[in-house]
PANUFI-315178 format. One record per residue (C-alpha): residue number from 1; x negated, y, z. Coordinates in steps of 0.05 Angstrom, whole numbers, plus 32768, in hexadecimal, padded with zeros to 4 digits. Layout:
N
k	c1	c2	c3
NUM	X	Y	Z .
...
END
This chain:
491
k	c1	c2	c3
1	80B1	82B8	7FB3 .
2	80B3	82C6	7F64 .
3	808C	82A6	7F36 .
4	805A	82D0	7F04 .
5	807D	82F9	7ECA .
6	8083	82D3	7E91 .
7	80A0	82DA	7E44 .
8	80E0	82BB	7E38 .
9	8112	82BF	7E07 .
10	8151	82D4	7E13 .
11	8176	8292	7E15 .
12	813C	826C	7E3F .
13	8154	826A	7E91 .
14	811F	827C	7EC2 .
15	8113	8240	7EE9 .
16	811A	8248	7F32 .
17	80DE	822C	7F51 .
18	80FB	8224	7F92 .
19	8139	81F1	7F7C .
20	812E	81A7	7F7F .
21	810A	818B	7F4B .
22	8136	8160	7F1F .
23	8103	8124	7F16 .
24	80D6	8107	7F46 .
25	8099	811A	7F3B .
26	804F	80F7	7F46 .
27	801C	810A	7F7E .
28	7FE2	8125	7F4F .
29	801B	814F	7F20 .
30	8035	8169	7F61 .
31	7FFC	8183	7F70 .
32	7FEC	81A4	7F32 .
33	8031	81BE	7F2F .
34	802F	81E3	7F6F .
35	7FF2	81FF	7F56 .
36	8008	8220	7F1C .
37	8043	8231	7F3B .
38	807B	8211	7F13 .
39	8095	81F3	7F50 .
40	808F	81F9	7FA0 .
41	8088	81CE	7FDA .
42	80CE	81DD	7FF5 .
43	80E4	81C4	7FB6 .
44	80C6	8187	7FB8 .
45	80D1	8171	7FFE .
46	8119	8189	7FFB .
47	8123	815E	7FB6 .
48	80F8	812A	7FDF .
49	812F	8127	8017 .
50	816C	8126	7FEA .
51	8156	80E3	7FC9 .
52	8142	80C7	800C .
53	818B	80CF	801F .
54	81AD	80C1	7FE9 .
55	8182	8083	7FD9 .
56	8183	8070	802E .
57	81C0	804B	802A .
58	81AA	8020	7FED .
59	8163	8016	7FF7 .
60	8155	8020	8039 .
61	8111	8036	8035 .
62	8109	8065	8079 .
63	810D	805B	80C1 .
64	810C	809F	80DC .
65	810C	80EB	80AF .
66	80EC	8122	80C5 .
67	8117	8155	808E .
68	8115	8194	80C7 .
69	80C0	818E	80CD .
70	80BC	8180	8086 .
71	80DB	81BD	806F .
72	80BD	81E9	809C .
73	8073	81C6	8085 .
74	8086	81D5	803B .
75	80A3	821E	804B .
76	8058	8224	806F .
77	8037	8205	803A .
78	8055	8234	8003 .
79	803B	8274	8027 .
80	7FF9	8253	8022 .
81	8003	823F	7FE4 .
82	801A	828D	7FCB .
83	7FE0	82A5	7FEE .
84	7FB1	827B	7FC0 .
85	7F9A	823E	7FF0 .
86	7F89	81F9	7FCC .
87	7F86	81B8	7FF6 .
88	7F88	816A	7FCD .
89	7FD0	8172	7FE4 .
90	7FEA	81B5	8004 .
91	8037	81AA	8001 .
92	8045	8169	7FEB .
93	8072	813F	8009 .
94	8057	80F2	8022 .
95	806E	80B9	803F .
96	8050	808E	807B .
97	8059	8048	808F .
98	8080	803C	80D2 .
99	8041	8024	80ED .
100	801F	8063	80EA .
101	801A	8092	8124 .
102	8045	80E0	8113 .
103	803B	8112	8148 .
104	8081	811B	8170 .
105	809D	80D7	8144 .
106	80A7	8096	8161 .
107	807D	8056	814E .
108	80B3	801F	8142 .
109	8085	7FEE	8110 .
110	80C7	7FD3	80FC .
111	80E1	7FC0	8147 .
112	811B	7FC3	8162 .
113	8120	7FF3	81AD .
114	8111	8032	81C1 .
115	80C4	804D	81B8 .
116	80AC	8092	81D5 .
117	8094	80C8	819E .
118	804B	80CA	8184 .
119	8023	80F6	81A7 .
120	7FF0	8106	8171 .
121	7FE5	80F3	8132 .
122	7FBF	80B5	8118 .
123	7F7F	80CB	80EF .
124	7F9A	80BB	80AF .
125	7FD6	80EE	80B9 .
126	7FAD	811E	80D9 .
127	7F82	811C	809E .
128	7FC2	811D	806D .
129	7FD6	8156	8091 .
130	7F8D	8171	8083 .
131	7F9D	8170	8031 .
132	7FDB	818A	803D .
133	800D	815A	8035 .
134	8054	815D	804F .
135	8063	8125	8074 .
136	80B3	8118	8062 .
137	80B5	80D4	8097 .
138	80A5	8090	80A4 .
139	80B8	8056	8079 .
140	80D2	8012	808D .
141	80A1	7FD4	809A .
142	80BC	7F97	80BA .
143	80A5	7F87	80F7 .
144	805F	7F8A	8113 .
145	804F	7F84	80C7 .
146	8057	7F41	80CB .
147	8074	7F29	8086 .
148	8079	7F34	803D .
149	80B9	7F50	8049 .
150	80DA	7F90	805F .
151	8118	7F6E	808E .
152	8124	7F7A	80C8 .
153	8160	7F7E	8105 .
154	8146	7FC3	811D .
155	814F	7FE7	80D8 .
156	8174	7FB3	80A6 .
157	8152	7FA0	805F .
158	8123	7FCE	8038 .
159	813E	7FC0	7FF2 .
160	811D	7FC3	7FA5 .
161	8120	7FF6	7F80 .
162	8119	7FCE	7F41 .
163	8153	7F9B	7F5C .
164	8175	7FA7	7F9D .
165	8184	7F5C	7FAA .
166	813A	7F53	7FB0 .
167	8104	7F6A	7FE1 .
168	80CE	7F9F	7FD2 .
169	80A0	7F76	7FF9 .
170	8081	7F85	8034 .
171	8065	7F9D	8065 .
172	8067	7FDB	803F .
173	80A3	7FCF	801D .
174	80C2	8013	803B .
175	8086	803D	801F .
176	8090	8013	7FDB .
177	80CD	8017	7FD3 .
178	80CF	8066	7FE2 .
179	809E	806F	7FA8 .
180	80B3	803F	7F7B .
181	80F4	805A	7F7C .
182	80DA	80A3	7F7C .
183	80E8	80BF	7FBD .
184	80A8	80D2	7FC6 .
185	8065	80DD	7F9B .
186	8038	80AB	7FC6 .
187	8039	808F	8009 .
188	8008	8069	8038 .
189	8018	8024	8048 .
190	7FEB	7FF2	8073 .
191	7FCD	7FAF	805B .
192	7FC6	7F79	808E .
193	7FCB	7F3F	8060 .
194	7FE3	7F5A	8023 .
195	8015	7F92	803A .
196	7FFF	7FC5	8008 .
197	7FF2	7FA1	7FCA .
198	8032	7F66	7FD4 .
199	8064	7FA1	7FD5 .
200	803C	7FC1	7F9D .
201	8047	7F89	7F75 .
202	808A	7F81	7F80 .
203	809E	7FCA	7F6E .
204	8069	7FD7	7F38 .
205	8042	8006	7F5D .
206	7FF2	800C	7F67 .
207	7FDB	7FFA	7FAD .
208	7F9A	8004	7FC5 .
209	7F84	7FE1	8000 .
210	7F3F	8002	8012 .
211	7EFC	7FE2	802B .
212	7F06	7FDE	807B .
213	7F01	801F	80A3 .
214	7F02	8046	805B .
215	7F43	8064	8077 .
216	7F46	8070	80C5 .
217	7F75	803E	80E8 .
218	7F6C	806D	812A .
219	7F90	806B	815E .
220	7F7F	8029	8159 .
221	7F33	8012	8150 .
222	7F36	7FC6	8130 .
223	7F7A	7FCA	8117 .
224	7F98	7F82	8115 .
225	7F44	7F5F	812D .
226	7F2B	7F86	80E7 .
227	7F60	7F6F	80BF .
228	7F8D	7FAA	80A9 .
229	7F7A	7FE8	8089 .
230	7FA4	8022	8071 .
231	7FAE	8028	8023 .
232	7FD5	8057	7FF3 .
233	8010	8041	7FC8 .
234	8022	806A	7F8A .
235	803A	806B	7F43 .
236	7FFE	8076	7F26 .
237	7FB1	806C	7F33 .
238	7FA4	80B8	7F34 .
239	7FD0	80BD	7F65 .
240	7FBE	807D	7F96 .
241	7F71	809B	7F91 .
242	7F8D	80E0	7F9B .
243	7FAF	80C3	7FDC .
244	7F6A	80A3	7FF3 .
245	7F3C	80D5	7FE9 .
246	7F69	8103	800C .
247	7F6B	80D1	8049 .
248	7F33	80B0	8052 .
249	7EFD	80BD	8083 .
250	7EF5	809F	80CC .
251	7F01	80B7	810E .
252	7EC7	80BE	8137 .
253	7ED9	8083	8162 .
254	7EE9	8051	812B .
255	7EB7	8012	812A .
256	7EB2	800E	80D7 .
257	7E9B	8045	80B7 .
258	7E92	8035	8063 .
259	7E6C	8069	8036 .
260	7E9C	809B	8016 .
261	7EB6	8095	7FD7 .
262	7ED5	80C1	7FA0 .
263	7F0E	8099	7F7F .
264	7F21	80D4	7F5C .
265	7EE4	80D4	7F37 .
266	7EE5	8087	7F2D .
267	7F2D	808A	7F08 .
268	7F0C	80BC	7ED8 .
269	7ED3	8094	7EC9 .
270	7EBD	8065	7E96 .
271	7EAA	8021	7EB8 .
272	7E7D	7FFF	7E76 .
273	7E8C	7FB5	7E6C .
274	7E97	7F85	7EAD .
275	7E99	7F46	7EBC .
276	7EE1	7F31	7ED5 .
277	7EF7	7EEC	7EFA .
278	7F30	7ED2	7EF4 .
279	7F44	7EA4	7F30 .
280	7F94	7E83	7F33 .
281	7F84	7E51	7F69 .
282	7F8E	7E69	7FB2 .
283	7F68	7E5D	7FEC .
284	7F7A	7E24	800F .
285	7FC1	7E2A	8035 .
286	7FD6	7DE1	8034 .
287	8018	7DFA	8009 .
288	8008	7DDF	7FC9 .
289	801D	7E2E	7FAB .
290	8010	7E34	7F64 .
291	801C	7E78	7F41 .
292	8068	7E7A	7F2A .
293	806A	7E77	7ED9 .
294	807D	7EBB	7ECE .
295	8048	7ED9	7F00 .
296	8016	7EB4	7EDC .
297	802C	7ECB	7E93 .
298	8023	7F16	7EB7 .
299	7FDD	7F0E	7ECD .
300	7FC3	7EEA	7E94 .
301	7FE1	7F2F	7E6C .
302	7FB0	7F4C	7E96 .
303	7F7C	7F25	7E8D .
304	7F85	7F2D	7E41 .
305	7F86	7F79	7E48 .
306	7F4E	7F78	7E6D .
307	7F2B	7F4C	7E35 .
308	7F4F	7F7C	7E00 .
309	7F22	7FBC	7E28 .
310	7EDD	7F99	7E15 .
311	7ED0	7F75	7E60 .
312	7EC0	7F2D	7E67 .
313	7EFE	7F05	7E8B .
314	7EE8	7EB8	7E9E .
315	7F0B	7E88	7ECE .
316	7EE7	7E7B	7F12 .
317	7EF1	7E65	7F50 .
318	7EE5	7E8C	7F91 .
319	7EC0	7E69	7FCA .
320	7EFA	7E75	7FFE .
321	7EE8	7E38	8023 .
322	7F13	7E41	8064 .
323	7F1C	7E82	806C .
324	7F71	7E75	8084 .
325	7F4B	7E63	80C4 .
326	7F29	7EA6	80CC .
327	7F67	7EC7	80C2 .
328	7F9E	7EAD	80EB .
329	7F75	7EB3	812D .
330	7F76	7EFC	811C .
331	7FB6	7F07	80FE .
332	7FD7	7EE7	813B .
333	7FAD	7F11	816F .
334	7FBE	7F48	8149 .
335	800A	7F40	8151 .
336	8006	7F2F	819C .
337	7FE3	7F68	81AD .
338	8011	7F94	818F .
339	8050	7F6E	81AA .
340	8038	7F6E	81EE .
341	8036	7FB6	81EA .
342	8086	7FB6	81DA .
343	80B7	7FD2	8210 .
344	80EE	7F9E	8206 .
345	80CC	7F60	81EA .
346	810B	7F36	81E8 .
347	811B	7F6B	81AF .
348	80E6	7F4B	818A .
349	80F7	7F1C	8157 .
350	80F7	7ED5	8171 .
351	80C0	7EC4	8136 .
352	8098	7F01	8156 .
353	8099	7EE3	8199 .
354	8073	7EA0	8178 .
355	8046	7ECB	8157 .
356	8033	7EEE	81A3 .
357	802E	7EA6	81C0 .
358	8004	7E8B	8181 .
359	7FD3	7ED2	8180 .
360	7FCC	7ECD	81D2 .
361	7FBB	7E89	81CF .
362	7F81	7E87	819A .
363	7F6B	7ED1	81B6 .
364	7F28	7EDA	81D8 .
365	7EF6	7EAC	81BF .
366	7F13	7E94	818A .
367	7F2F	7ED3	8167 .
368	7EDA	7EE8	8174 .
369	7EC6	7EA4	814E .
370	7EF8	7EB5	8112 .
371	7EDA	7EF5	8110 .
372	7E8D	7EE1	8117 .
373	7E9B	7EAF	80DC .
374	7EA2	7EED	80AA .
375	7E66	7EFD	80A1 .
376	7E56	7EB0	8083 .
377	7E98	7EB5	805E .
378	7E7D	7F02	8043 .
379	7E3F	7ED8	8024 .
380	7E65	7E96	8009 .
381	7E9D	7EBA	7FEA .
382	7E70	7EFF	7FD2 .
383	7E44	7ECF	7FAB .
384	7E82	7ED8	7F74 .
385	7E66	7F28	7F73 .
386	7E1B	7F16	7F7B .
387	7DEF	7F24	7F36 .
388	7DAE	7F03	7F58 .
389	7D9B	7EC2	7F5E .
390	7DD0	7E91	7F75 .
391	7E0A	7EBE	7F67 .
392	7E3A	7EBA	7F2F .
393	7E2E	7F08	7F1D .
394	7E82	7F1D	7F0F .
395	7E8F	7F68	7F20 .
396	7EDC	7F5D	7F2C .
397	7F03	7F20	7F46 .
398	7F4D	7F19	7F26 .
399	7F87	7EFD	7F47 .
400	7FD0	7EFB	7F42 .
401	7FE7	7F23	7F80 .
402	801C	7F06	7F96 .
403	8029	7EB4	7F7E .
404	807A	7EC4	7F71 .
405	80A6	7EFF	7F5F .
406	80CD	7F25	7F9C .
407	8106	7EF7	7FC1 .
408	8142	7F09	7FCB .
409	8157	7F31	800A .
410	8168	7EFA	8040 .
411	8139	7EC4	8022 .
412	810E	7EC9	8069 .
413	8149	7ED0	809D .
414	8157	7E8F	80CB .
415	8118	7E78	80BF .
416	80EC	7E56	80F5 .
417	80A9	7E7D	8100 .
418	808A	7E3C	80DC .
419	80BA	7E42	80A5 .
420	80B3	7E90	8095 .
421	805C	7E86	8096 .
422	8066	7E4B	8065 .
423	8099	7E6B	8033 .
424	806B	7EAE	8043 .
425	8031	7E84	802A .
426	8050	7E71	7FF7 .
427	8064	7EAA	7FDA .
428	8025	7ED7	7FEC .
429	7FE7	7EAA	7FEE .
430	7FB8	7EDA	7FC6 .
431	7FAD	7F18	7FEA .
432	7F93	7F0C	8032 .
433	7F57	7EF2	802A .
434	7F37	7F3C	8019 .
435	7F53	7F4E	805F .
436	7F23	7F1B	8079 .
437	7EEC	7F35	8059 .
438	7EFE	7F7F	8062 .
439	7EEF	7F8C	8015 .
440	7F1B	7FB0	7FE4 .
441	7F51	7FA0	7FBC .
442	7F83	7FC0	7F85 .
443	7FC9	7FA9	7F68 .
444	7FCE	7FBA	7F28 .
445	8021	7FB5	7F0A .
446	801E	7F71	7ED9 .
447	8069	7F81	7EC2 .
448	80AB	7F63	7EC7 .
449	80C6	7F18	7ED1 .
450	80FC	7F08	7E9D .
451	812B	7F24	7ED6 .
452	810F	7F69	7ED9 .
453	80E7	7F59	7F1F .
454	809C	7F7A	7F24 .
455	8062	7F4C	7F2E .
456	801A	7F65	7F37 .
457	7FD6	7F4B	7F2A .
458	7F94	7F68	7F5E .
459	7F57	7F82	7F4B .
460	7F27	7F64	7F81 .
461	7EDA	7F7D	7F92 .
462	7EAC	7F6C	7FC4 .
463	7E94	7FA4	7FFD .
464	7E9B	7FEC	7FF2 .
465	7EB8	7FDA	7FA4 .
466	7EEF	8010	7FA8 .
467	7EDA	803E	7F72 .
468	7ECD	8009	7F3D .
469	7F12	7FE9	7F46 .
470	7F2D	8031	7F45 .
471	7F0C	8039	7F02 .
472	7F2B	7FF7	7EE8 .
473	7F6A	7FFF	7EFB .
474	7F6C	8040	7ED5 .
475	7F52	8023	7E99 .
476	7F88	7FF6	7E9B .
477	7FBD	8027	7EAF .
478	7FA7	8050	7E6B .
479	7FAD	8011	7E49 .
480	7FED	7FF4	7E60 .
481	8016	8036	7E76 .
482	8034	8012	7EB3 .
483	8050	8059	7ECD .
484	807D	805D	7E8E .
485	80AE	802E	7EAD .
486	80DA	803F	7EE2 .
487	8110	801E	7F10 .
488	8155	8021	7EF5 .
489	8164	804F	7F30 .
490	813B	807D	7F17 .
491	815C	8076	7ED3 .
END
């Protein structure tokens, strides 16, 4: 394939489209670069798979490659391309969570044991595969997407880009750290509790966790009793709304089925002035967290940029009330019916095998009273969003994402199952509320501790808010030029 005829002198080299790009590049300039033809898709999946190996044994960020598929895909997708075919994202390469169902893959969700091969694909790949994309593989999460960490006997630790002694967070930590650390453009994560926007945080990424059922969980219908939802992680916001407009849409046999949105169009646009909230306390989880000194100094940078860009910032406090026991009810029963699914259960981790006893227990009716309860906690805590009578009339809620910077690798092993939820808690007491609720949320980077480590601040809204938290996150993006700083891997 040769590119169009062009003027050169007679020292300039002609570039050889086909040869691994030399820097990563970003989702949305992928695209436009295989466009205009100054690069191709086998060139960007083949660059794509050398860093994955040559970063695998440091960071650790996939379970299982598939290179072979993935070059064939982007030798496919370049004849399409050459023959003048668009698509949001014909030929470029992607990662996917270990959670998420591949066509002839396995489905380890971070266990240990054999599993048998996918065999279709979930909707949210089927509808990657739809834009284009090359899939490249599947990305570490710890186990049943239990933690805020990316650990795990079956695979090892899923290490930080931005400091390999610490943790890219989790569950997505594998999709996180793949992007942070340029492997990829953008991957999809999931977001159970947090999953997308704590390993955003931690690696200085935007993660979008969508309203429910924006992005098909399919094959499974309630993923988790309503609580996750699949959500993009990338460098930029461009790129995360690139990634969710090019995946989102339901299966016919999903349950929740939002209005679409265009958060392509809401990064571009200009939001006017908004009333913003800013909340630090938590809701209650009887650990006394505060938000650590330096995470605090982050967000309040946001909030003062925020100020800086003409909206109204005031302190408030959410009506959370006690929404912890809405959630772990369904967070439990979410777990067990995933482990009791496993081949080998005494594979499981022994903190795994609580979980299964805990989620079987308070299954049936009381997982169906945590979930009628939402609909009361919708109306107590939405009366932060409501401009009428009786509401306190704020457009965006505020919040530090996570309440610390990322541990260390280790700081979670030999802990009890009481032990890891407390220090969990701890650590992340911020995001899962909004998984309660099913409403949308956005990490936005906040910078660096003194140490170098990412922290992260999230843009919340109530139902179906995706496009105006799109829109301020890319106001603040322009401001604050978060994409200008990379990990030291990346040099």
């Amino acid at each position: 394939m040769s590119s169009a005829p062009v003027t050169r002198t007679a020292e300039e080299p002609v570039p050889d489209r086909d040869a691994p790009d030399p820097a990563p590049r970003g989702l949305a300039d992928s695209v436009r670069a295989l466009a205009d033809g100054r690069t191709t898709s086998t060139a960007l999946v083949t660059a794509a798979l050398a860093r994955i190996e040559a970063s695998q044994g440091t960071l650790n960020a996939f379970r299982h490659l598939r290179a072979e598929a993935a070059l064939t895909e982007a030798a496919e997708a370049d004849r399409r391309l050459a023959a003048g075919e668009r698509l949001p994202l014909l030929g470029v390469p992607v990662a996917v969570k270990d959670d998420t169902d591949v066509a002839g893959m396995p489905t380890y969700f971070g266990c240990a044991g054999e599993r048998a091969a996918a065999a279709t694909d979930s909707e949210a790949v089927r509808r990657l595969r739809a834009a284009g994309a090359v899939i490249v593989g599947k990305t570490n999460s710890c186990e049943l997407g239990q933690w805020p960490f990316t650990e795990g006997a079956a695979f090892g630790a899923t290490r930080n880009p931005w400091h390999t002694d610490h943790t890219p967070g989790g569950s997505s930590g594998g999709s996180a750290a793949a992007v942070a650390a340029g492997l990829v453009p953008a991957a999809l994560g999931s977001d159970g509790a947090g999953s997308v926007r704590i390993p955003a945080a931690w690696t200085h990424l935007v993660g979008i966790k969508p309203q429910r059922g924006r992005i098909s969980v399919h094959p499974h219908s309630d993923a988790f009793q309503g609580l996750t939802v699949n959500g993009p992680l990338a460098r930029t916001v461009e790129d995360a709304a690139l990634l969710l407009d090019a995946v989102a849409g339901p299966h016919p046999e999903d349950p929740h089925r939002p209005p679409p949105v265009d958060a392509s169009a809401a990064a571009r646009r200009d939001l006017g002035r908004l009333r913003i909230a800013l909340a630090w306390r938590p809701p209650l989880t009887l650990t006394g967290t505060a938000p650590h000194p330096e995470v605090r100094r982050a967000v309040t940078a946001i909030a003062e940029a925020l100020a800086r860009l003409g909206h109204h910032v005031e302190e408030a406090r959410p009506r959370y009330g006690l929404i912890g026991l809405g959630f772990v009810p369904r967070a439990t029963a979410g777990i067990a019916e995933l482990a009791a699914l496993h081949p080998e259960p005494a594979l499981l981790d022994v903190r795994t095998r609580s979980a299964l006893r805990t989620g079987t227990r308070l299954g049936g009716r009381v997982v169906r009273a945590a979930r009628a309860r939402e609909v009361h906690q919708h109306r107590r805590i939405g009366a932060l969003f409501h401009h009428g009578r009786g509401g306190a009339g704020f457009d965006v809620l505020l919040t530090p994402t996570t309440a610390m910077p990322p541990p260390r690798i280790g700081r979670f092993d030999g802990l009890s199952a009481w032990r890891t939820d407390v220090a969990m808690t701890e650590a992340c007491p911020y995001a899962w509320p909004w998984n309660v609720l099913g409403w949308p949320g956005v990490n936005v980077p906040a910078g660096f501790t003194r140490d170098g480590l990412p922290v992260g601040a999230q843009l919340l809204g109530p139902s179906r808010g995706e496009e105006r938290l799109v829109s301020l996150a890319a106001q603040l993006e322009a401001e604050l030029r978060w994409a200008d700083h990379r990990p030291p891997l990346l040099g």
